[in-house]
RODRENRO-899108 format. One line per 10 residues: their letters; for each residue x, y, z of N, C-alpha, C, CB. Coordinates in steps of 0.02 Angstrom, whole numbers. Atoms other than C-alpha are relative to their C-alpha. Glycine has a CB too. Layout:
# RODRENRO-899108
a = X,Y,Z,X,Y,Z,X,Y,Z,X,Y,Z  ...
END
This chain:
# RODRENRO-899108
xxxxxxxxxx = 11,-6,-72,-326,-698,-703,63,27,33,-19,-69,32  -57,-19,-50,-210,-592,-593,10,-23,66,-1,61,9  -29,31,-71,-122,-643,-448,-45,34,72,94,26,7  40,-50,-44,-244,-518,-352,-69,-29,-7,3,81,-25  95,12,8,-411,-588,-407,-10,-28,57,-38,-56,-66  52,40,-52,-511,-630,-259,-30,-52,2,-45,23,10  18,73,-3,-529,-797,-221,-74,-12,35,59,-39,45  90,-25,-21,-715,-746,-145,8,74,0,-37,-29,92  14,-76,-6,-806,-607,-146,16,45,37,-47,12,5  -26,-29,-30,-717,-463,-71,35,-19,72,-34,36,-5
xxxxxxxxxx = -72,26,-15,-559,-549,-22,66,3,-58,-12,-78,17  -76,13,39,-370,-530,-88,25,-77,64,74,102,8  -27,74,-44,-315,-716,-18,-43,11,62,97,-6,25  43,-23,-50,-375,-700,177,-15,51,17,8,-15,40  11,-62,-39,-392,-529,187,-50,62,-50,85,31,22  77,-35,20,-557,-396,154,-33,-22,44,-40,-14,-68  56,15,-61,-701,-439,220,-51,46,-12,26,11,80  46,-53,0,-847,-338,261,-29,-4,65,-50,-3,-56  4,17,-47,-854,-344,443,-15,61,32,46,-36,15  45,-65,-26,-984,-204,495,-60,-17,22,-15,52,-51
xxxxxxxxxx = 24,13,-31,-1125,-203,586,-87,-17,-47,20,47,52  36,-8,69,-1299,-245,487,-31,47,-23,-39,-37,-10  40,-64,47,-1379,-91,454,54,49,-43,-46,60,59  -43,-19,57,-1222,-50,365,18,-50,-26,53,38,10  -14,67,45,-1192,-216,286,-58,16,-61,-18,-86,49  56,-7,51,-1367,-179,184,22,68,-18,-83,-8,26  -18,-75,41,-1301,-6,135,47,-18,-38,26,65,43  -38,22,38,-1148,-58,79,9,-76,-54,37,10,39  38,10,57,-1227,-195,-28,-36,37,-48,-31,-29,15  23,-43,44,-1304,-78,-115,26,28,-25,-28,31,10
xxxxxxxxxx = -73,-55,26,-1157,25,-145,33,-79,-53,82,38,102  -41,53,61,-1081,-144,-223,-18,-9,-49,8,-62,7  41,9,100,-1233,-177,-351,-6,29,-21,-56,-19,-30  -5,-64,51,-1225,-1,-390,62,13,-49,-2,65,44  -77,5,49,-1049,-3,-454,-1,-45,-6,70,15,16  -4,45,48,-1049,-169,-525,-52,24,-70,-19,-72,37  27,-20,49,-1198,-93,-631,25,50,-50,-47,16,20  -34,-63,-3,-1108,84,-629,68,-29,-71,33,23,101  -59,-7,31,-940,5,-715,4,-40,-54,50,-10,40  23,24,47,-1034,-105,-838,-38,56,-67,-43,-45,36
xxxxxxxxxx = 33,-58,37,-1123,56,-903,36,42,-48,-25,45,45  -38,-37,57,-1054,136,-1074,14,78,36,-54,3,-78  0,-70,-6,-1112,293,-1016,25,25,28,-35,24,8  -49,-20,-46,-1063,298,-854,76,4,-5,-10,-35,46  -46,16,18,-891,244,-905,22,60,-39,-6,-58,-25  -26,-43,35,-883,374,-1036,-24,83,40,-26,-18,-77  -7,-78,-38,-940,523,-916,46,-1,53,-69,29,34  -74,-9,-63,-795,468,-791,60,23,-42,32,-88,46  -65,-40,43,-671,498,-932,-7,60,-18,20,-27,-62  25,-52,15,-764,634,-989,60,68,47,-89,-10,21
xxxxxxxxxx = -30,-25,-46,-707,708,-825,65,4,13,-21,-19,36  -77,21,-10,-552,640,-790,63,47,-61,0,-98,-19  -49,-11,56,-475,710,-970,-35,71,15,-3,-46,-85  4,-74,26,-576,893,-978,-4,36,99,-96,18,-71  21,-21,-75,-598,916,-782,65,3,21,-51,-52,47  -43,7,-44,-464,842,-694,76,9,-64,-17,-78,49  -61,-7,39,-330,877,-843,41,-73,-23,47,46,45  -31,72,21,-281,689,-878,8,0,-73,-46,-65,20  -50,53,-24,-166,610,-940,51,46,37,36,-49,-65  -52,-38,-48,-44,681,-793,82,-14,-58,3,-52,105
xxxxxxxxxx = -42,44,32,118,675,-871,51,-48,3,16,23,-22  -49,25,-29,266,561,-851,62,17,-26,-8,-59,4  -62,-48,2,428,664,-815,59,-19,-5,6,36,48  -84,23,3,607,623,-863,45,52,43,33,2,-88  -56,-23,-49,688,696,-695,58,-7,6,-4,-12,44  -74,13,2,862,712,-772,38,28,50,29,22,-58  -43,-6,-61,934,788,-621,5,-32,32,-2,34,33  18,47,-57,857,690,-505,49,-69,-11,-87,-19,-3  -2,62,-2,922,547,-613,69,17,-8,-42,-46,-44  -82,-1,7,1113,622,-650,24,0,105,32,102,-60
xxxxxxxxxx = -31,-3,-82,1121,637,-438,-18,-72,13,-42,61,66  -4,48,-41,1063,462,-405,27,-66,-60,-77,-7,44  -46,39,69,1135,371,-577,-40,-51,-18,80,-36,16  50,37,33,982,296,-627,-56,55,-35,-35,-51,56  79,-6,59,833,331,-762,-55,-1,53,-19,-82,-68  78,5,-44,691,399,-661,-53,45,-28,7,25,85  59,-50,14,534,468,-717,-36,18,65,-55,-30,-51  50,-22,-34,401,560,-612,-73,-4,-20,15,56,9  73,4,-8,214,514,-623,-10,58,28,-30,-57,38  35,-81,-28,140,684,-621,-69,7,36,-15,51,-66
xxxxxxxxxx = 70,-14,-29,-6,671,-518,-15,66,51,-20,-64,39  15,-66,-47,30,839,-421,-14,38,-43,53,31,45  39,-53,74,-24,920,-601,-65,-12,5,20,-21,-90  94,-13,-4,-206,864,-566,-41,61,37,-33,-64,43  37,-58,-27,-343,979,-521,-11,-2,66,-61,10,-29  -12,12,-73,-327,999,-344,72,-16,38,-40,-52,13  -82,-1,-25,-157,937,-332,35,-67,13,8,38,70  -34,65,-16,-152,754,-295,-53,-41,-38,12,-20,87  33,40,21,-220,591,-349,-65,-18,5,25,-31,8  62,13,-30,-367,588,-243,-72,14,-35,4,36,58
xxxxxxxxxx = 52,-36,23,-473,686,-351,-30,-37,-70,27,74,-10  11,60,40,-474,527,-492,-37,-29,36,52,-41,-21  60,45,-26,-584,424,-360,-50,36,33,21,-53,48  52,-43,-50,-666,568,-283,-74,6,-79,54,112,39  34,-14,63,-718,608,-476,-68,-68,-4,67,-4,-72  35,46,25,-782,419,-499,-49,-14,50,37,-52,-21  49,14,-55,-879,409,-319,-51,44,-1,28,1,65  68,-49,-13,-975,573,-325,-56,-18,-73,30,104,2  42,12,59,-1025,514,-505,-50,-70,7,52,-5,-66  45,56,-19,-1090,354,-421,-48,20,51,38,-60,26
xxxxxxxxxx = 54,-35,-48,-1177,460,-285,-54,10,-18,11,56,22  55,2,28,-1259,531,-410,-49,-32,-23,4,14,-24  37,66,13,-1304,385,-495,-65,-33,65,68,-57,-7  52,30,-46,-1396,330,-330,-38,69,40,41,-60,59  51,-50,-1,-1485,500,-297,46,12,89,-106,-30,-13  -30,-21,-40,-1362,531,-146,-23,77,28,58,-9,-25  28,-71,0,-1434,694,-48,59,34,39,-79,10,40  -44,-20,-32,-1272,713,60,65,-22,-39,-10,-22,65  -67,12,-3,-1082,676,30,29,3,53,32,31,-34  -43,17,-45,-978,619,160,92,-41,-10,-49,-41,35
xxxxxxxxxx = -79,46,-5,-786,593,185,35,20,39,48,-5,-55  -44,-14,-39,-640,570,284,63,25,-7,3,-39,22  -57,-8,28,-477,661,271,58,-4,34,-2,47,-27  -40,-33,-51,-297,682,351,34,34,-34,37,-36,45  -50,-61,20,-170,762,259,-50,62,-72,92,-52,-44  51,-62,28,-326,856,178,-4,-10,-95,44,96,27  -3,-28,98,-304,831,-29,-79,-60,-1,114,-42,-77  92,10,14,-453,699,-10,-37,40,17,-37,-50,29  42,-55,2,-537,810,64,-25,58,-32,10,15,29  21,-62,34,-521,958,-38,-11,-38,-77,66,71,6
xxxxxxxxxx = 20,23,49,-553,824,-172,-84,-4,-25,30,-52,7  51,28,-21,-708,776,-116,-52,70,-11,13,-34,79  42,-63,-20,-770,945,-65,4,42,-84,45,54,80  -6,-42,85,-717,1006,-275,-71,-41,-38,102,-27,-60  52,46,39,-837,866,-353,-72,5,49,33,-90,-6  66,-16,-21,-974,902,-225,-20,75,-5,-7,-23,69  28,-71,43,-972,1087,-273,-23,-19,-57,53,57,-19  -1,15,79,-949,1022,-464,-78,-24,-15,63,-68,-24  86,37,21,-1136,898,-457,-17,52,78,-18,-133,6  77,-1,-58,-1213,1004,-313,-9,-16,37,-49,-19,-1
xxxxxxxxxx = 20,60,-47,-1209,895,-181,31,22,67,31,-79,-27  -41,-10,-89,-1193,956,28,58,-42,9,-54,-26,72  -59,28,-21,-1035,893,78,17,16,84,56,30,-50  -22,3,-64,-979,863,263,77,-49,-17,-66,-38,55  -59,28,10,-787,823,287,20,-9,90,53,54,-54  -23,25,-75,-724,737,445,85,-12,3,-43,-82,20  -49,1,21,-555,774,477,29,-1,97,15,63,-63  -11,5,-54,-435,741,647,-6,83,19,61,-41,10  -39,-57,-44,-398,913,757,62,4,2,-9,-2,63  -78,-30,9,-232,898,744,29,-19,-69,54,-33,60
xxxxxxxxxx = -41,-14,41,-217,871,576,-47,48,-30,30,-55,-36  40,-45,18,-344,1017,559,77,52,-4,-74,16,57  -58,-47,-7,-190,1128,638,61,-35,-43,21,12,83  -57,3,41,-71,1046,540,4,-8,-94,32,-58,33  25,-9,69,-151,1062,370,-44,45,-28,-25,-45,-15  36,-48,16,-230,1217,373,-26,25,-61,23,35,20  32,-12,67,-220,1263,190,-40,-37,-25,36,6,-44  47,25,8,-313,1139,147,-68,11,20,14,-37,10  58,-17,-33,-441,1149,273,-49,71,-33,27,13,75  38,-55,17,-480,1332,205,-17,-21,-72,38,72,9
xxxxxxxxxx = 19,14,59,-480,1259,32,-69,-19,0,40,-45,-25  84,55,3,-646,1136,84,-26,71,11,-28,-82,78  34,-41,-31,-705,1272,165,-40,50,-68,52,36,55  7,-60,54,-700,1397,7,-48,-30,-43,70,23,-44  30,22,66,-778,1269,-94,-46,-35,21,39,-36,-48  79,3,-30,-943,1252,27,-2,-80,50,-69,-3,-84  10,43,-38,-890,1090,120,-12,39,72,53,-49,-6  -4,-19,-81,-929,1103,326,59,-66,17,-97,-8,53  -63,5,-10,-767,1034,397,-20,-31,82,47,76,-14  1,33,-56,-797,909,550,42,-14,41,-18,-38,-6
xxxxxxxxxx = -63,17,-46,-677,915,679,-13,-68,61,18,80,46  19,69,-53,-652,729,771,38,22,42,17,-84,-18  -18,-5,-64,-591,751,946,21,-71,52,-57,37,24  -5,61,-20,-576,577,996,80,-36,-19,-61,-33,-33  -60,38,29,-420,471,1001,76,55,-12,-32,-33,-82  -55,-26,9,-260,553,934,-28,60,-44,54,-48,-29  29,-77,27,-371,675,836,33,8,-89,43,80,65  -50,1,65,-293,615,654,-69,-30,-36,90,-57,0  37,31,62,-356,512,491,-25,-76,56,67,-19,-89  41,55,-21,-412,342,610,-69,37,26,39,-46,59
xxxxxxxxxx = 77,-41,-24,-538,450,704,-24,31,-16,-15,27,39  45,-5,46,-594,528,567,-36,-26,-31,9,15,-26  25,54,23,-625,384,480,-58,-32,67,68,-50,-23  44,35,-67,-707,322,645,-78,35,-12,39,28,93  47,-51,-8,-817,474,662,-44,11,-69,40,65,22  55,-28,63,-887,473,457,-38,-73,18,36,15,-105  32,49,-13,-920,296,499,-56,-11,21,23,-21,25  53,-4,-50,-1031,329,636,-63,52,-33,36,29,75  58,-41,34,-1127,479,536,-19,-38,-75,28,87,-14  34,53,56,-1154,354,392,-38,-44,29,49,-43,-42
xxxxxxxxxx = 75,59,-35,-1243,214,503,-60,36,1,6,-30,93  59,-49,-31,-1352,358,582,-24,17,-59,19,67,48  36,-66,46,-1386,465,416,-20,-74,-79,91,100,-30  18,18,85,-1485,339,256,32,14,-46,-52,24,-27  6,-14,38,-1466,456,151,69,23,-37,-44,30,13  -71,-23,14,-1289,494,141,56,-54,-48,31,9,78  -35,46,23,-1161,429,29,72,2,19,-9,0,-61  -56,6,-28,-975,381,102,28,11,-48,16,-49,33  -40,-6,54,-846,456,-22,64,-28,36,3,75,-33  -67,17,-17,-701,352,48,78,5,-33,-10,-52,8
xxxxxxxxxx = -77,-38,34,-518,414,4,33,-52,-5,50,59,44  -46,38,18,-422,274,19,-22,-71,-7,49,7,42  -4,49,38,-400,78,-43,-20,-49,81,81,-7,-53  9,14,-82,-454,37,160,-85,-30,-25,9,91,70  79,8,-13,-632,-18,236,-20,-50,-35,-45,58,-16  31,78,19,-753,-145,211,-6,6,-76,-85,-22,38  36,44,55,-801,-258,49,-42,75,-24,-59,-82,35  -48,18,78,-814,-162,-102,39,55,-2,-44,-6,-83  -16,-48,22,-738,3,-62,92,-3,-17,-30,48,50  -76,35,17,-540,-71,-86,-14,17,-63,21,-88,15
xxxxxxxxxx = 4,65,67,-596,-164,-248,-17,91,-30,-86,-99,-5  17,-64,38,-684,21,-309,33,51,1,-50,23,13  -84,-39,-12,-522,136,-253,15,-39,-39,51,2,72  -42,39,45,-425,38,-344,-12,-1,-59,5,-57,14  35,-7,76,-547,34,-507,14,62,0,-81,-18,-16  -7,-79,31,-551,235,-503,58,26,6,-42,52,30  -66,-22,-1,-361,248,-486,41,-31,-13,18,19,40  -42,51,42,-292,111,-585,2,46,-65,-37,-84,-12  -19,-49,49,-293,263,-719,89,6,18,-52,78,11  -75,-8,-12,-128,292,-645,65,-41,-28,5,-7,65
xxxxxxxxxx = -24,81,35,-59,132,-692,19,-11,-72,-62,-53,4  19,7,59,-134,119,-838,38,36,-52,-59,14,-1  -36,-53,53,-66,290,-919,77,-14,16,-22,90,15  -48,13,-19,83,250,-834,56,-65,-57,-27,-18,69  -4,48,30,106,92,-936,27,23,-79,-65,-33,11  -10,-24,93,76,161,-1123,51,50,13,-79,43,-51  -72,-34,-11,194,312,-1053,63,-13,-17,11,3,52  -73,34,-6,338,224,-1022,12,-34,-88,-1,-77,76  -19,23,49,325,120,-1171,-3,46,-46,-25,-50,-12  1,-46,52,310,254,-1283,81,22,6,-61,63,10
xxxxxxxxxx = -57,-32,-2,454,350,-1210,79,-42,7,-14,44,55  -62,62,-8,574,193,-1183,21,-60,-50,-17,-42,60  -6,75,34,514,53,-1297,-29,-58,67,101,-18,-27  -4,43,-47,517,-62,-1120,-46,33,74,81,-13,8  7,-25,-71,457,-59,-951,19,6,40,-22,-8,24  -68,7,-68,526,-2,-798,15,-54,24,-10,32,66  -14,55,-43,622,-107,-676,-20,10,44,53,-20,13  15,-21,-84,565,-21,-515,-67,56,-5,84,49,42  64,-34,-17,416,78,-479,-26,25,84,-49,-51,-27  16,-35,-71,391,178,-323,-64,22,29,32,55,2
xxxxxxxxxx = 70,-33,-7,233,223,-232,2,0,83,-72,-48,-40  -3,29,-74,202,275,-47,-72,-19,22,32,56,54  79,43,-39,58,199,63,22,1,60,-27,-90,-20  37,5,-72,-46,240,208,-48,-50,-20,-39,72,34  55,49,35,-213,152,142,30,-32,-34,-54,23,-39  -36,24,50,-123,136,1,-37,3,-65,20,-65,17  45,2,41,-252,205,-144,49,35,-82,-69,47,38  -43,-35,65,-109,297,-258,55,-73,-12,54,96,29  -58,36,27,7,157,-231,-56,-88,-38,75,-17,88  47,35,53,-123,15,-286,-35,7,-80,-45,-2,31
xxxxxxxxxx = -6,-31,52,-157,123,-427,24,-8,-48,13,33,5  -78,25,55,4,114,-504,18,-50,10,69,33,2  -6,82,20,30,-56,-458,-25,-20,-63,-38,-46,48  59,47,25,-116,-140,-532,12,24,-73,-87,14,35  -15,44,79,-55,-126,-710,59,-37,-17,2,46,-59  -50,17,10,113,-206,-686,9,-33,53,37,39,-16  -9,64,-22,61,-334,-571,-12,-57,-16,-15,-4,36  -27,42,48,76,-466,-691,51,-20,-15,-7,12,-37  -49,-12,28,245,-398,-744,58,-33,51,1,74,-17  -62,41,-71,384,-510,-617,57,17,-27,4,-100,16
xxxxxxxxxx = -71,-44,-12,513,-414,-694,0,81,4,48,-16,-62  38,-83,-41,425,-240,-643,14,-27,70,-110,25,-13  -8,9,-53,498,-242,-460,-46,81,32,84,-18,11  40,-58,-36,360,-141,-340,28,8,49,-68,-6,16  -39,-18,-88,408,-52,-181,-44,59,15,103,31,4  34,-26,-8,308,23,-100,38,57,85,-60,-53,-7  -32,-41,-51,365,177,60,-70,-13,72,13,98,-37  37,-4,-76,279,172,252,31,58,22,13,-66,58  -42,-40,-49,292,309,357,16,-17,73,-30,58,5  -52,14,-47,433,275,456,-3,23,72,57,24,-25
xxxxxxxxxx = 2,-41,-60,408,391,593,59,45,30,-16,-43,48  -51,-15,-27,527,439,707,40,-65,34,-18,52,43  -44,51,-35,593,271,779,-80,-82,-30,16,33,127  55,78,11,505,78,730,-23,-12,44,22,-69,-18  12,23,-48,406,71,879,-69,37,18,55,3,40  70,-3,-15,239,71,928,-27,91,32,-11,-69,64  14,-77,-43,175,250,956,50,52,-39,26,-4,99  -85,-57,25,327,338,839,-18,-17,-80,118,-44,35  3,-4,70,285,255,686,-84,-28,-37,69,-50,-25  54,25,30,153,220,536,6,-58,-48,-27,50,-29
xxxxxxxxxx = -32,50,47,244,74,474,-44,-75,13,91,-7,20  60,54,-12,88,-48,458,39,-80,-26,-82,24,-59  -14,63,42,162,-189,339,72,-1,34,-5,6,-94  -86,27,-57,351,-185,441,-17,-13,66,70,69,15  10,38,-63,281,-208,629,-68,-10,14,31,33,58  73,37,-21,84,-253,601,-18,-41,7,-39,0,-17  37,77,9,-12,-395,616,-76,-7,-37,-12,-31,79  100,-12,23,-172,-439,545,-55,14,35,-35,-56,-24  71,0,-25,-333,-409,613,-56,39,-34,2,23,64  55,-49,4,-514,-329,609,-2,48,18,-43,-10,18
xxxxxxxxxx = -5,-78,-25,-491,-152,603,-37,43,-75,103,27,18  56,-62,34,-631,-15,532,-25,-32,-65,43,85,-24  18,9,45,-704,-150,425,29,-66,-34,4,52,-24  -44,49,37,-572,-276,352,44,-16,44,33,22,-62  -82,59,-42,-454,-407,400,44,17,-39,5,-102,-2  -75,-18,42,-280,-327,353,43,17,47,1,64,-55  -79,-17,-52,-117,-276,444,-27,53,35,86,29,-43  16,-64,-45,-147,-153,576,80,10,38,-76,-19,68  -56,-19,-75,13,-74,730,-75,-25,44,41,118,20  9,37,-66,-42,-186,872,19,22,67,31,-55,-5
xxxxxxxxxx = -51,18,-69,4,-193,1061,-1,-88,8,-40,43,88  -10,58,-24,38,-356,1146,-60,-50,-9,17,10,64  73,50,-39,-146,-393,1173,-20,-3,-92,-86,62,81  51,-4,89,-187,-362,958,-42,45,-3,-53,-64,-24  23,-76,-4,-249,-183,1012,33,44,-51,18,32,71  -37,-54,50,-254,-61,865,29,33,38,-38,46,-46  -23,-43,-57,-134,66,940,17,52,-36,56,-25,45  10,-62,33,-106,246,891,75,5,-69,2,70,73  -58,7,45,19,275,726,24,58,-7,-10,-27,-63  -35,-50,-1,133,405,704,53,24,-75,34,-14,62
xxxxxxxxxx = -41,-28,54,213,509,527,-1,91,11,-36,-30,-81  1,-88,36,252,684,489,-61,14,-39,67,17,-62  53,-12,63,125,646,343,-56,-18,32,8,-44,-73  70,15,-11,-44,675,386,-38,-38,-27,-28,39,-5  30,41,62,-82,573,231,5,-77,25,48,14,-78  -39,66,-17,30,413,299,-15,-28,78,85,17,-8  -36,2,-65,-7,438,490,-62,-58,18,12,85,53  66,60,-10,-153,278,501,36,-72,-6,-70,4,-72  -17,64,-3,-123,105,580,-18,-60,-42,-15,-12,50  24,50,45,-216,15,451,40,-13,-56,-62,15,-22
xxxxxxxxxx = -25,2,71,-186,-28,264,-58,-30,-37,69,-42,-11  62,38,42,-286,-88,115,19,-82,-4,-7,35,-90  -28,80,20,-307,-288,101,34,-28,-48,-40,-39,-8  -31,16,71,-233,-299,-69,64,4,12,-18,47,-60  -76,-26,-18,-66,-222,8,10,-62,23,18,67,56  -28,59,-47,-78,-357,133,33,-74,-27,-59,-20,42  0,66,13,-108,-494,34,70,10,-63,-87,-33,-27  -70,13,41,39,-423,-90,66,21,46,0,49,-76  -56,3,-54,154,-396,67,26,-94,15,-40,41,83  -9,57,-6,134,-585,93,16,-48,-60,-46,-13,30
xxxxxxxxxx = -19,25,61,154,-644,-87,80,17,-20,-50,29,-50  -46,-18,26,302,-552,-87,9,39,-82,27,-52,11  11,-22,62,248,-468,-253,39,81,15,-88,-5,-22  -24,-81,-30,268,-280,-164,59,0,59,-75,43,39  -31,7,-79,419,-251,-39,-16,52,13,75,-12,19  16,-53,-46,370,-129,88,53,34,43,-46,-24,41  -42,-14,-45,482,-23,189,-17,71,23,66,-9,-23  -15,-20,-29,499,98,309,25,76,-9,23,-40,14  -59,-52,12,548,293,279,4,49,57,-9,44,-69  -6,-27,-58,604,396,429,-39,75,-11,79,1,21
xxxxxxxxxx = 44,-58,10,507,578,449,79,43,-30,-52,33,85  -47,-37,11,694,633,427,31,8,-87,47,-27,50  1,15,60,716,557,270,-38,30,-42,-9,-51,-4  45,-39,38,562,603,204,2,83,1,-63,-21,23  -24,-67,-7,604,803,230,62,-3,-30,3,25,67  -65,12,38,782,767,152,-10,2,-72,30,-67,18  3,32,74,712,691,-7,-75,64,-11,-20,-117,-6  31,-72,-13,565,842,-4,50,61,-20,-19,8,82  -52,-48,24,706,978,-7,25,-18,-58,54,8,42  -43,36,61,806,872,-130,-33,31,-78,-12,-101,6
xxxxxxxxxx = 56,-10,90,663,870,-287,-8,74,-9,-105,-37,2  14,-88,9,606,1053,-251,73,20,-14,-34,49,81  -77,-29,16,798,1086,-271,30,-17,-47,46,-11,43  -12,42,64,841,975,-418,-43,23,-50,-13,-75,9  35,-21,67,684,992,-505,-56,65,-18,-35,-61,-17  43,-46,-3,593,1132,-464,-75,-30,23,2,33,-65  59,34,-11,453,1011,-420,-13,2,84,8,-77,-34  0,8,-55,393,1044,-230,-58,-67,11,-11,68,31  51,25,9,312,883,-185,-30,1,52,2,-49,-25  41,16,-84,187,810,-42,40,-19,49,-55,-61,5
xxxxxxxxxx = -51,36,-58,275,759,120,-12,-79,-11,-22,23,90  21,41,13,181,598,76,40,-49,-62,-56,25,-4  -34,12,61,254,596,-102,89,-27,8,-10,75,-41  -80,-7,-12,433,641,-30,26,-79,26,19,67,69  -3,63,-8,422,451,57,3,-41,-62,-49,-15,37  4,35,61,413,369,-115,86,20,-29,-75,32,-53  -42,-14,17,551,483,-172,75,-27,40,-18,56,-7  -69,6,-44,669,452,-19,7,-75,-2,-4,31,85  -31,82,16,652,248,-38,4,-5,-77,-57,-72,31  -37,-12,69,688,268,-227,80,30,11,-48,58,-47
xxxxxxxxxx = -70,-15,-7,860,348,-173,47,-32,38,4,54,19  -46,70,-53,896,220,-36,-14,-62,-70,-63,-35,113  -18,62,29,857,79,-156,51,1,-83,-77,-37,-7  -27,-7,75,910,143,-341,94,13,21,-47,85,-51  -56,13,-15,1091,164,-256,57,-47,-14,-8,0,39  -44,61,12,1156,2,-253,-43,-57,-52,21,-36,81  29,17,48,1016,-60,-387,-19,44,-54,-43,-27,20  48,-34,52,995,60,-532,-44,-40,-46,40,41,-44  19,34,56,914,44,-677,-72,44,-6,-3,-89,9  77,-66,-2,727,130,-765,-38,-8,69,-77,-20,-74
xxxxxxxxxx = 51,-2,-71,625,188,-622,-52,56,-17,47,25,80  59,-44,15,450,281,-604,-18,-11,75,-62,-23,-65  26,-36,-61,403,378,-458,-49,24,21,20,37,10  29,-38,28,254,419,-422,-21,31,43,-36,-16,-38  22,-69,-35,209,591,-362,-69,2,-1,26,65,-35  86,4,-1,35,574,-292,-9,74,19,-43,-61,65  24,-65,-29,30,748,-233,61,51,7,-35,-13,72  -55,-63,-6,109,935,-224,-11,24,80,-20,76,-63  -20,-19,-55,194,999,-81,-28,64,37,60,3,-10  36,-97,-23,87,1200,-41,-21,-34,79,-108,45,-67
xxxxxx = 31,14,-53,4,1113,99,39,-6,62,-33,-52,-12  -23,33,-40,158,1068,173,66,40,10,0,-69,-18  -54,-75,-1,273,1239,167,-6,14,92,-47,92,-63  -17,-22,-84,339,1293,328,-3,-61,57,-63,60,28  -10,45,-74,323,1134,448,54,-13,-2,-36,-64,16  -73,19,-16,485,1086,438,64,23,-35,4,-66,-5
END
C-alpha cells in the first residue's frame, strides 16, 4: 500500500471528490467502470504499449547532461520526454484516453488545452483512430501559442476559442466542461492530473510510464537511485508521473516547480501549493489562488502550460504529507534556465520544462548529489516570446 492509496473512492486523504452536477456524475461513472475494466484487460493493456513503444517512440531516453552537470556540480540526468511524438508528455495519456474512447464507441473527442502540446496531442490520436476532435483553448493563449494551434489545425482538429474570463487553460477547461454536459456522445480527453473522481487517478495511470522507465533507467546507468528528482506542475500530470514510482522511496527527495509569476501575489502568479487554499474548484477539493472571500481568482505564468489556479488532489494531499516540496519559479528564472540548457546542451526545452530546470539549479547548489530532471516538453512553441 502506498502512502497515496485512497482512503475512499476517489480521494488522496481529503482531497478529490467528484463534485459535478448529476447528469455528469452518471457520465463520469461510466468513464470509471470503463477504465477499471479497460486496465484489467490483457489486450487493452497490450495495445497501449503497442502504441506507446512503435507510435509514440518509447522508452524516451534518460540523458547524462554533463554540462549541465559540470556548471551546477551535481549528476543530473534529463528525462527525455521532448523526444516523444509530438514533443511532450501529453501524448502518453492522450494515447491511453482515445484508446478508451474507443473502447466506449466515443463519436466525438473533446479537450482542453493552454500551452497547446495537449492539444496537439489529442488532436494526433484523434486523426490516428478517426475520431472528430474539437479543442477548447483560451484566446490569449491562442495568440501566444500559435504554432501549436496550426499544428491541431493541420491534423483536422476545430480549435475552440473561450472568450470568457482571462481567456487561458481555466476557461477552457470551463468551456469543454460545459460542451460535455450538453453533448452524450462525446468523450472528455482531459490533459491533466485535475477534475473530478477518476480522471486524476487515470492521468496518473497513463503517465506513470514516466516513472516507471525512469526507475529501471537510472538503475541501470548508476546501480542506485537518485537523490532528487525534479518535475514542474500546473495540474501536475508529468510531475505525478514521475513521482509515482519513487513515492515509496523516503530517500528519493521530490520537488516539484510552480509558476512563480512575476511577483507572489494574487493576480501575478500560478503558485497554487505556495499561496492556495483548498476548495471546490472545476470538480475536486484541492488547493486553488483564492481572494479573501475563497474566490478562485485569476493565475498568472509566462507558461501557458503552468498559468491555472488549480492543481491535482494527489499534489495536494502530497504538499501536506510533506512527501513533495513545492516551490515557486519566477517567469525570470524560468527564461534564464531556458537559455541556459539550449546553450549547454543543445536541448531547447518547454518554458514549462525550463521551471523544473531552474528549481534544480536553485536547489542542487547548496545540496548536490544524483538528480533527474524531467523534460516534459520541447521548446519550438516557445521561440521568440522572450
Amino acid at each position: 500500500m502506498t502512502e497515496t492509496t485512497m482512503k475512499k473512492e476517489g480521494y488522496y486523504g481529503s482531497y478529490g471528490g467528484m463534485f459535478v452536477p448529476p447528469v455528469l456524475q452518471e457520465k463520469l461513472e461510466l468513464l470509471a467502470g470503463e477504465f477499471e475494466k479497460a486496465k484489467a484487460d490483457e489486450s487493452f493493456i497490450h495495445q497501449y504499449r503497442y502504441y506507446l513503444n512503435d507510435y509514440v517512440g518509447r522508452p524516451s531516453p534518460l540523458y547524462y547532461a554533463r554540462n549541465l552537470s559540470e556548471k551546477v556540480g551535481a549528476k543530473i540526468y534529463l528525462k527525455r520526454e521532448d523526444l516523444n511524438h509530438t514533443g511532450a508528455h501529453k501524448i502518453n495519456n492522450a494515447v491511453g484516453q482515445a484508446l478508451l474512447a474507443k473502447r466506449m464507441n466515443a463519436r466525438q473527442i473533446i479537450a482542453e488545452t493552454g500551452a497547446g502540446q495537449h492539444g496537439v496531442a489529442t488532436a494526433t490520436v484523434a486523426a490516428l483512430f478517426n475520431i472528430p476532435c474539437k479543442i477548447f483553448m483560451g484566446k490569449e493563449d491562442i495568440l501566444r501559442q500559435k504554432p501549436n494551434v496550426q499544428r491541431m489545425e493541420m491534423l483536422g482538429a476545430e480549435v475552440i476559442e473561450s472568450t470568457r474570463g482571462t481567456m487561458t487553460l481555466k476557461d477552457a477547461v470551463d468551456d469543454a466542461f460545459d460542451y460535455y454536459v450538453k453533448n452524450p456522445d462525446v468523450f472528455y480527453l482531459l490533459g491533466s492530473a485535475v477534475g473530478p473522481h477518476r480522471y486524476p487517478a487515470m492521468v496518473k495511470f497513463f503517465q506513470s510510464v514516466i516513472g516507471n522507465e525512469t526507475r529501471y533507467q537510472i538503475l541501470d546507468k548508476e546501480g542506485k537511485l537518485p537523490e532528487n528528482i525534479f518535475a514542474c506542475i500546473g495540474g501536475g500530470s508529468n510531475a505525478i508521473g514521475m513521482f509515482s514510482a519513487f513515492l515509496e522511496d523516503k530517500q528519493v527527495k521530490l520537488f516539484g516547480a510552480e509558476g512563480g509569476g512575476t511577483e507572489l501575489t494574487n493576480g501575478n502568479t500560478a503558485a497554487t501549493l505556495t499561496l492556495g487554499k483548498p476548495i471546490v474548484y472545476q470538480g475536486t477539493y484541492s488547493y486553488c489562488l483564492v481572494d479573501e472571500n475563497n474566490i478562485p481568482v485569476d493565475a498568472y505564468s509566462i507558461s501557458a502550460g503552468l498559468d491555472y489556479p488549480g492543481v491535482g488532489p494527489e499534489h495536494s494531499y502530497l504538499k501536506d504529507t510533506q512527501r513533495v516540496q513545492y516551490f515557486p519559479i519566477s517567469d525570470s528564472e524560468a527564461v534564464d534556465a531556458f537559455k541556459l540548457l539550449s546553450r549547454l546542451e543543445g536541448i531547447i526545452p518547454a518554458i514549462e520544462s525550463s521551471h523544473a530546470v531552474a528549481l534544480a539549479l536553485k536547489i542542487l547548489k547548496s545540496e548536490p548529489g544524483l538528480s533527474v530532471i524531467n523534460l516534459s516538453g520541447r521548446g519550438d512553441k516557445d521561440l521568440g516570446r522572450f
